[in-house]
Structures are given as structure tokens and as C-alpha cells.
VEXSEKOL-714000 format. One record per residue: residue number from 1; residue in three letters; x, y, z of N, C-alpha, C in turn. Coordinates in nm, 2 decimals. Layout:
BEGIN
<seq:NUM, type:ALA, nc1:X, nc2:Y, nc3:Z, cac1:X, cac2:Y, cac3:Z, cc1:X, cc2:Y, cc3:Z>
...
***
This chain:
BEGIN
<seq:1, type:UNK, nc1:-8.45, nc2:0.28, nc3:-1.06, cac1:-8.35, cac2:0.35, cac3:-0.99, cc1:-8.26, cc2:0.41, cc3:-1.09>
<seq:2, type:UNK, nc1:-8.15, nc2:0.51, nc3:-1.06, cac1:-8.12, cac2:0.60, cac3:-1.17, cc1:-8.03, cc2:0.64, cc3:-1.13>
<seq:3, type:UNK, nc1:-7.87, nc2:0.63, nc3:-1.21, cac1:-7.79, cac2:0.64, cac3:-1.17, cc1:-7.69, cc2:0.78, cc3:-1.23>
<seq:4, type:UNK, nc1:-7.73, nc2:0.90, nc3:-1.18, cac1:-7.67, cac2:0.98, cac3:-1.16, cc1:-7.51, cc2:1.03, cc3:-1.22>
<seq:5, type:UNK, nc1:-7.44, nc2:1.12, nc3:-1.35, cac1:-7.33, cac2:1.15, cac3:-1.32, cc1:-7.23, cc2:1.12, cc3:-1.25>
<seq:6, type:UNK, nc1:-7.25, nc2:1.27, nc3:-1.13, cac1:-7.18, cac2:1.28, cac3:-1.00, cc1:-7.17, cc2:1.13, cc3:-0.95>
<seq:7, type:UNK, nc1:-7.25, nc2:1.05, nc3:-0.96, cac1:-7.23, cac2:0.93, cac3:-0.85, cc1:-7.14, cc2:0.86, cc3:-0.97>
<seq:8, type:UNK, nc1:-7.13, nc2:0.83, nc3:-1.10, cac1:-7.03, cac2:0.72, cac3:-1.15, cc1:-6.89, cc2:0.79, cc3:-1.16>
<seq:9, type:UNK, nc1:-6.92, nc2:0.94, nc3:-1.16, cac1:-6.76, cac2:1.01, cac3:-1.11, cc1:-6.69, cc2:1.02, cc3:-0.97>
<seq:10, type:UNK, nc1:-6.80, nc2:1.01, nc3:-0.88, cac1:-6.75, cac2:1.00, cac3:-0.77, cc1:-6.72, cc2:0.82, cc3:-0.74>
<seq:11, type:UNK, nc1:-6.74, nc2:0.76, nc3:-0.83, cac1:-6.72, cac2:0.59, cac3:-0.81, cc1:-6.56, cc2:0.61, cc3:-0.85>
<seq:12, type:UNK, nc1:-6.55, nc2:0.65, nc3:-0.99, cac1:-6.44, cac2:0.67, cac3:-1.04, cc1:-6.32, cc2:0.72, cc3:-1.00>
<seq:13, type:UNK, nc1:-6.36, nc2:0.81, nc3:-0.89, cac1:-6.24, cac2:0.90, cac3:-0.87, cc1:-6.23, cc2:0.82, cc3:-0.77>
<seq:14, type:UNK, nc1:-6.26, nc2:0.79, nc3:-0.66, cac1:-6.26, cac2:0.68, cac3:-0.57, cc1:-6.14, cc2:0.56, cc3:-0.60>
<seq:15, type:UNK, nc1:-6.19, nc2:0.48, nc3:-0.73, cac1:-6.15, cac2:0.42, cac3:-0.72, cc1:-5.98, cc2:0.41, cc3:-0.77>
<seq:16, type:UNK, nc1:-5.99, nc2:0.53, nc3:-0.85, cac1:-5.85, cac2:0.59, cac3:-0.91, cc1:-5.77, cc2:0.60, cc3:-0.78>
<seq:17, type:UNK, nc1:-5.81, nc2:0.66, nc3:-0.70, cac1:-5.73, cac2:0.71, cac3:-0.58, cc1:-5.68, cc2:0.58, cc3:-0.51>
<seq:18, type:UNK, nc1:-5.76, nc2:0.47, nc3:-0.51, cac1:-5.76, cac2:0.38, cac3:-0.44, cc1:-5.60, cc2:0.28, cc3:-0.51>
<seq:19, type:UNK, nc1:-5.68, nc2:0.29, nc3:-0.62, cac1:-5.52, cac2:0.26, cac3:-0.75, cc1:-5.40, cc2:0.26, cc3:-0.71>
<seq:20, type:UNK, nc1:-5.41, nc2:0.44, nc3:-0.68, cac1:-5.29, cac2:0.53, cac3:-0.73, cc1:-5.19, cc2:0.45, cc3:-0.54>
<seq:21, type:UNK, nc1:-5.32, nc2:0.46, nc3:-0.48, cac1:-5.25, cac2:0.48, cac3:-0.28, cc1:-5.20, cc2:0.33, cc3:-0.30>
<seq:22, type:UNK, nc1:-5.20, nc2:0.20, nc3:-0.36, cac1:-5.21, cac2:0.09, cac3:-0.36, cc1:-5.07, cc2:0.02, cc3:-0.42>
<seq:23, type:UNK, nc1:-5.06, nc2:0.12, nc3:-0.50, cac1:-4.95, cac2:0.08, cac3:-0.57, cc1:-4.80, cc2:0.17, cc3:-0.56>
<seq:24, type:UNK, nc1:-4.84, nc2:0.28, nc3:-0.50, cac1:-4.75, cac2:0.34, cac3:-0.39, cc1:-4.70, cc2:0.29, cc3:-0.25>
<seq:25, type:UNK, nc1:-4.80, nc2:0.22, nc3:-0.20, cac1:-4.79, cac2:0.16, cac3:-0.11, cc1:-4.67, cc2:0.00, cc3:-0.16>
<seq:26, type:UNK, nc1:-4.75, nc2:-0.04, nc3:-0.24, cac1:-4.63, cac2:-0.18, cac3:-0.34, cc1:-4.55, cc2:-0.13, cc3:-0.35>
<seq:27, type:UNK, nc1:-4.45, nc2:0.01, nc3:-0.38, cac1:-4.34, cac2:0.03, cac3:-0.41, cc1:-4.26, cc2:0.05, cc3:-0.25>
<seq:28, type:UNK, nc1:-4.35, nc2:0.08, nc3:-0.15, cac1:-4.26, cac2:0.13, cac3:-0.06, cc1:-4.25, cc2:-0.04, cc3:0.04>
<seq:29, type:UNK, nc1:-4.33, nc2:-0.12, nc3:0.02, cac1:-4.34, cac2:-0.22, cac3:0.09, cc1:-4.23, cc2:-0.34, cc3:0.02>
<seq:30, type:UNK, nc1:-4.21, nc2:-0.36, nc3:-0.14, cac1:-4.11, cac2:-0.45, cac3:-0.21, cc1:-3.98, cc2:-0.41, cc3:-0.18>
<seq:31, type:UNK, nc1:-3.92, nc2:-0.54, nc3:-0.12, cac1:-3.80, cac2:-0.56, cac3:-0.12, cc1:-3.72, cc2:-0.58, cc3:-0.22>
<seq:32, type:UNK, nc1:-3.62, nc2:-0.49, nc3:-0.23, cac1:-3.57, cac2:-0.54, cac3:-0.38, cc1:-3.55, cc2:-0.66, cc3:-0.36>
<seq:33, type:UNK, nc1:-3.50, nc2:-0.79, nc3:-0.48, cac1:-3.45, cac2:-0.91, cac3:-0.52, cc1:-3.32, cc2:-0.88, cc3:-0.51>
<seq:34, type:UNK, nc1:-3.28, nc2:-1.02, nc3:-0.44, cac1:-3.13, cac2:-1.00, cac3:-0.38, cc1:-3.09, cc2:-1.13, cc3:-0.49>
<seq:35, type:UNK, nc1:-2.99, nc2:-1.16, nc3:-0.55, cac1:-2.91, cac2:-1.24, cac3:-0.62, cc1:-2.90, cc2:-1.35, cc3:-0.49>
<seq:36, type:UNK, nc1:-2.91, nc2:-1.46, nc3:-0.56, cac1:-2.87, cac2:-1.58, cac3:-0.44, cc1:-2.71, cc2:-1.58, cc3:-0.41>
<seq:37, type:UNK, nc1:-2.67, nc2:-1.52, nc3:-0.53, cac1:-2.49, cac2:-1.57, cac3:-0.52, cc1:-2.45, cc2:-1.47, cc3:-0.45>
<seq:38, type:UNK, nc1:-2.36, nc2:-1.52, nc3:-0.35, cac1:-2.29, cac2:-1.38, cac3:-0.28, cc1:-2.16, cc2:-1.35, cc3:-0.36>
<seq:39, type:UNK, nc1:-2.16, nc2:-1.22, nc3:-0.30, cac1:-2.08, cac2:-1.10, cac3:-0.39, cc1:-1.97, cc2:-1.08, cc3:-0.30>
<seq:40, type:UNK, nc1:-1.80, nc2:-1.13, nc3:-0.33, cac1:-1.77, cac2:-1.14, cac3:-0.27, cc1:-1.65, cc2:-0.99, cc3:-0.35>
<seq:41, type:UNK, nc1:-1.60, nc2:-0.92, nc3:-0.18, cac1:-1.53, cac2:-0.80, cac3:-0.26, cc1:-1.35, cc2:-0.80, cc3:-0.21>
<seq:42, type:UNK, nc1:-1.28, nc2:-0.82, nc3:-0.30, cac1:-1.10, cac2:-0.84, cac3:-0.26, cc1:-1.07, cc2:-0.72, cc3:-0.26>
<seq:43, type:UNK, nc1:-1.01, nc2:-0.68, nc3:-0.16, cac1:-0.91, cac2:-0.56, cac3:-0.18, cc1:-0.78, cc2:-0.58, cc3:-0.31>
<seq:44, type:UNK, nc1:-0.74, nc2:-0.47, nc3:-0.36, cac1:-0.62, cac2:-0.51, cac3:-0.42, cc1:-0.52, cc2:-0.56, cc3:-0.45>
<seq:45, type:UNK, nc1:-0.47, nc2:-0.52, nc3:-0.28, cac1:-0.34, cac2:-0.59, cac3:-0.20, cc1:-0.41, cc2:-0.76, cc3:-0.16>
<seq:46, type:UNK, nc1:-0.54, nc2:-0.79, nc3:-0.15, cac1:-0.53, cac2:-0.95, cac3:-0.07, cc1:-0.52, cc2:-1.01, cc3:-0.20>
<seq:47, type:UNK, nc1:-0.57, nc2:-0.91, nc3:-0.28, cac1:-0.60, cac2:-1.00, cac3:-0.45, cc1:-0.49, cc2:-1.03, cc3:-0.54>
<seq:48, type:UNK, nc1:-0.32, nc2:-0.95, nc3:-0.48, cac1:-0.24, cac2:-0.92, cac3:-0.54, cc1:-0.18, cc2:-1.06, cc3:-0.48>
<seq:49, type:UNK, nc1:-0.22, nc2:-1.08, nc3:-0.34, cac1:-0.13, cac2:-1.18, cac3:-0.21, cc1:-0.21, cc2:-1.33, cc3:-0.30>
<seq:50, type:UNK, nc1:-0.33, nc2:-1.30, nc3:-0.34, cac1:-0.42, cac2:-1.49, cac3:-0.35, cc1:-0.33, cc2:-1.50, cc3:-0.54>
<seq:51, type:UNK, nc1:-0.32, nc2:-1.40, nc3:-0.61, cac1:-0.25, cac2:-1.43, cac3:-0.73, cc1:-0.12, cc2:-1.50, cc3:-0.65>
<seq:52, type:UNK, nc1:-0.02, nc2:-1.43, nc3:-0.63, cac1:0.12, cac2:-1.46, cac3:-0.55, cc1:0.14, cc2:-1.60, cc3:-0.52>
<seq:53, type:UNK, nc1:0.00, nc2:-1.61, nc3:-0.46, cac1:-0.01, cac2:-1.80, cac3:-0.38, cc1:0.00, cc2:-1.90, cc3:-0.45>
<seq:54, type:UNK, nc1:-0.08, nc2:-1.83, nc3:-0.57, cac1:-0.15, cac2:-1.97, cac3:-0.62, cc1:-0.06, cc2:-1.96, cc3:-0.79>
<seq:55, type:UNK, nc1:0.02, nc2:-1.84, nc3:-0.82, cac1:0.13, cac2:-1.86, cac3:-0.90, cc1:0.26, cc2:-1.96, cc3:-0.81>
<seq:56, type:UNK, nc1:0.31, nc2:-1.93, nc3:-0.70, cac1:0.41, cac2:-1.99, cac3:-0.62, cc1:0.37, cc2:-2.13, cc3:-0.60>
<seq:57, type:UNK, nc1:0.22, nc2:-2.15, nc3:-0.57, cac1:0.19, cac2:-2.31, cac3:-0.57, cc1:0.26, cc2:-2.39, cc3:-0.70>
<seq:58, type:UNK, nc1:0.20, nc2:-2.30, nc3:-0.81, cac1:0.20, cac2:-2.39, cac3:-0.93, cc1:0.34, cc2:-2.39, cc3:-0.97>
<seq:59, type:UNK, nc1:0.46, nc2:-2.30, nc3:-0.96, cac1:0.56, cac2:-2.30, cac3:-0.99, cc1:0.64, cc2:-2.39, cc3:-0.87>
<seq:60, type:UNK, nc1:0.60, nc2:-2.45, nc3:-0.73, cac1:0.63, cac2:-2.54, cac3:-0.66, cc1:0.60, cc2:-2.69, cc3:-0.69>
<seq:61, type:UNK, nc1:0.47, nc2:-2.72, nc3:-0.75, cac1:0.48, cac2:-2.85, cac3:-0.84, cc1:0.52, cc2:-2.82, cc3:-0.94>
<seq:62, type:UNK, nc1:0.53, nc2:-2.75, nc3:-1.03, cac1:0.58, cac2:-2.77, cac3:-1.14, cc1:0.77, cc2:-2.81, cc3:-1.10>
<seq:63, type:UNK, nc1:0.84, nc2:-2.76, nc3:-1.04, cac1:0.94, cac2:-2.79, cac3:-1.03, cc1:0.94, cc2:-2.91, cc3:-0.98>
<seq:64, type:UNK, nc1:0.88, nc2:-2.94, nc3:-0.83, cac1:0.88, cac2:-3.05, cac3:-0.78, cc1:0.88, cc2:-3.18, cc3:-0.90>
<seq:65, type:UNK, nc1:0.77, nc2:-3.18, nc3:-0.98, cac1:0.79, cac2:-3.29, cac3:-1.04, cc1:0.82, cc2:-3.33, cc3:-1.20>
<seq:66, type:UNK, nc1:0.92, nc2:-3.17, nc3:-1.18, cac1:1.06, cac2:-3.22, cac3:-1.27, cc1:1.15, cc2:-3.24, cc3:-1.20>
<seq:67, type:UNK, nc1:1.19, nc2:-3.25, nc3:-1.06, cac1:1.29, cac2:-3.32, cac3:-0.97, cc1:1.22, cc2:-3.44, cc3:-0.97>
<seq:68, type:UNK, nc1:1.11, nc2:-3.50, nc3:-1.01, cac1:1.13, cac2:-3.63, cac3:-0.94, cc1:1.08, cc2:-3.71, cc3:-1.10>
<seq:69, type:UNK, nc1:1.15, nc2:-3.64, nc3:-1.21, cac1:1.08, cac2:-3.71, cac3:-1.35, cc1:1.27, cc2:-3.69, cc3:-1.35>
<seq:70, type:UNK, nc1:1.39, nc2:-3.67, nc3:-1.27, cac1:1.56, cac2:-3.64, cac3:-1.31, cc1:1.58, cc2:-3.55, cc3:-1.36>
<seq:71, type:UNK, nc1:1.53, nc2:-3.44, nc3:-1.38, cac1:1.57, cac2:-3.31, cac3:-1.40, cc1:1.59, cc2:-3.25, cc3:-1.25>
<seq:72, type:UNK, nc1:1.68, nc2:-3.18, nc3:-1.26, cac1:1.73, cac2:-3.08, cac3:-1.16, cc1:1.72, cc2:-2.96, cc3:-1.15>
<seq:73, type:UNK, nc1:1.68, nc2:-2.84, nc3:-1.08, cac1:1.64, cac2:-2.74, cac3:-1.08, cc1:1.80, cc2:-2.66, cc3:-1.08>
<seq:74, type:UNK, nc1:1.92, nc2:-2.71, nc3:-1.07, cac1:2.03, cac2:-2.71, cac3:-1.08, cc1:2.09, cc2:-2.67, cc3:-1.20>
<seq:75, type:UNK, nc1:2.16, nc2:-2.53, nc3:-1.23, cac1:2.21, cac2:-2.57, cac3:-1.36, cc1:2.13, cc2:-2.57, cc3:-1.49>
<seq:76, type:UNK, nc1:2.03, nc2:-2.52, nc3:-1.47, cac1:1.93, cac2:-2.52, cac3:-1.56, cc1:1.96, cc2:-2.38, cc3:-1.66>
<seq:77, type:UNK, nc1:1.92, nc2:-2.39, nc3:-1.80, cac1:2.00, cac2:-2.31, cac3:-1.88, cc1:1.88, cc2:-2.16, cc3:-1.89>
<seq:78, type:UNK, nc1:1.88, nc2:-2.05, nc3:-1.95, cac1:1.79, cac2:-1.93, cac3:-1.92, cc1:1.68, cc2:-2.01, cc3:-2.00>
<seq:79, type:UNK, nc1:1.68, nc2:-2.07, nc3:-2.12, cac1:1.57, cac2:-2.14, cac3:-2.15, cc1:1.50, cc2:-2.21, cc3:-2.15>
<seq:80, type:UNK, nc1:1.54, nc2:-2.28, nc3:-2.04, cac1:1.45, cac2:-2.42, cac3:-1.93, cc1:1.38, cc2:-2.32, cc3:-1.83>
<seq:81, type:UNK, nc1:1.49, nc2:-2.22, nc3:-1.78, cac1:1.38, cac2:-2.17, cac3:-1.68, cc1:1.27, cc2:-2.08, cc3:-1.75>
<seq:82, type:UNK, nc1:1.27, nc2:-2.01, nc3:-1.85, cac1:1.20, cac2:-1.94, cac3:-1.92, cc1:1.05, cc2:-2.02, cc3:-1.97>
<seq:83, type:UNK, nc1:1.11, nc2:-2.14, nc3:-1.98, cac1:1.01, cac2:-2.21, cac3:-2.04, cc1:0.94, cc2:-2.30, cc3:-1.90>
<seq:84, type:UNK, nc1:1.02, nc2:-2.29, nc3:-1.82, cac1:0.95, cac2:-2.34, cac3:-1.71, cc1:0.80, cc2:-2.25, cc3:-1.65>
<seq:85, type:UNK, nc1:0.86, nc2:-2.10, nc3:-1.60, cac1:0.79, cac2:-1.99, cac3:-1.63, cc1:0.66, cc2:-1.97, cc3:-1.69>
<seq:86, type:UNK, nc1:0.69, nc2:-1.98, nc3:-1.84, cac1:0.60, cac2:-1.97, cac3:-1.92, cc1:0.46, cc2:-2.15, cc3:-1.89>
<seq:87, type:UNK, nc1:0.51, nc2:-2.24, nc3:-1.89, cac1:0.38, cac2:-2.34, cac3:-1.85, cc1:0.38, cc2:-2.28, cc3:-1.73>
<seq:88, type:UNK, nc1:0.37, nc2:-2.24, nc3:-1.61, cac1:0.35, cac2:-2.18, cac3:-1.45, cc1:0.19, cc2:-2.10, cc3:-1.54>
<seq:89, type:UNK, nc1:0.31, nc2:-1.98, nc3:-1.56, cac1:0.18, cac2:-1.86, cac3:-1.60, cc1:0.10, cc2:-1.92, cc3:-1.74>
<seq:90, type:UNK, nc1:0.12, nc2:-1.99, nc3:-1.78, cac1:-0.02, cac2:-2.07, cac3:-1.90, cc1:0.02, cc2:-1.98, cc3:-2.02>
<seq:91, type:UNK, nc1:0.17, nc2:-1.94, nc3:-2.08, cac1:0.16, cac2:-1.85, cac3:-2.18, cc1:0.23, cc2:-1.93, cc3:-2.27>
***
């Protein structure tokens, strides 16, 4: 039996085509990869309100429990509160 040119080009091109449709097909059928971690998005203004919070928390213990170590929030000189301030914001 005898195998012909035309017939291993016509195998060829065949199978090229087969290739090409296959892996066009994989692109349109893959789902991109999604990250497991959700993405979470703040507006400006809520992101400006959760700073606010959570500065105001920490400058409410922080006082609180120099009222209850006998310091008074009373009367305090610009450099107590300055320095109060400053441990609040971590500077």
C-alpha cells in the first residue's frame, strides 16, 4: 500500500485546523481565575468616617485609662495633650 503526498498533506492540514478550532474554542470556553480573597471597595467619604472611628475609639481609651491610672483629662497642659495625641495617632 502506498502512501501518497496529497494524502499526508491532506492528514496535515486536517489536523492543523483541528489544533487551531480547539484551542480557540479553550479560549472562549476558560473562565478567568477569580482570587479567593474578596475585594472589598470604600468610598472615600466611608473610608474617611471608619479612620474617624477608629482614631476616636483609640483616643477614648486612651483617655479613659489615664482617668482611671489619677490623671485627669482636666487641666492638662498643651503638652500632655499633644503627647496624648501623638500615642492616639502612633507618631
Amino acid at each position: 500500500m502506498t502512501i501518497t503526498t496529497y494524502q499526508i498533506r491532506n492528514v496535515l492540514r486536517t489536523y492543523g485546523n483541528q489544533l487551531k478550532r480547539r484551542a480557540s474554542f479553550a479560549q472562549d470556553t476558560v473562565q478567568p481565575v477569580q482570587s479567593s480573597a474578596d475585594l472589598v471597595d470604600i468610598s472615600v467619604e466611608a473610608r474617611k468616617r471608619q479612620v474617624l472611628s477608629q482614631l476616636s475609639a483609640k483616643l477614648i481609651a486612651k483617655v479613659t485609662s489615664q482617668e482611671q491610672q489619677g490623671r485627669t483629662s482636666d487641666g492638662g497642659t498643651e503638652e500632655d495633650k499633644t503627647a496624648l495625641f501623638s500615642d492616639v495617632l502612633g507618631k
